[in-house]
C-alpha positions in Angstrom: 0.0 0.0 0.0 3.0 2.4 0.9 4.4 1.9 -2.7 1.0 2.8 -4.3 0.6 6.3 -2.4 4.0 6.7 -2.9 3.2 6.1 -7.0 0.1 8.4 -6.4 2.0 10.7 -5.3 5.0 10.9 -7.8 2.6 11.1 -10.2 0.8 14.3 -9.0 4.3 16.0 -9.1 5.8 14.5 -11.4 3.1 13.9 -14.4 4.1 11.3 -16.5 6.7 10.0 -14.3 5.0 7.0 -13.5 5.6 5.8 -17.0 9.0 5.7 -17.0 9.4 3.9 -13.6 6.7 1.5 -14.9 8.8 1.0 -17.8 12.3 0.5 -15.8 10.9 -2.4 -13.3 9.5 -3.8 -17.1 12.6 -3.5 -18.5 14.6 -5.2 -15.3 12.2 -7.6 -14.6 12.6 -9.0 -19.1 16.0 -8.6 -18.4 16.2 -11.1 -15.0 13.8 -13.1 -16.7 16.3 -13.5 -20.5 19.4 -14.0 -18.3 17.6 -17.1 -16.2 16.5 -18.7 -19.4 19.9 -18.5 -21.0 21.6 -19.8 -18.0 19.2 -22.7 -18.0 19.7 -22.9 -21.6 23.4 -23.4 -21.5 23.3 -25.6 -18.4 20.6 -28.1 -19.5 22.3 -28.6 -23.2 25.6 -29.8 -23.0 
């Protein structure tokens, strides 16, 4: 709940903020996600 208000209230100072930190968790979170499948990957087909 703290992260939401927090969010709210980014995004009454800061219009159009919210996008871009939307976008960066996004971003890391396909990132995490291509890194575990390529370790997998290169572990699992030898």
């Amino acid at each position: 709940m703290g992260a939401q208000q927090a969010v709210k209230f980014t995004n009454i100072l800061f219009p159009g903020a919210v996008s871009g930190i939307s976008a960066a968790i996004a971003t890391a979170g396909m990132e995490m996600i291509g890194k575990t499948a390529t370790e997998y990957y290169l572990a699992y087909t030898k």
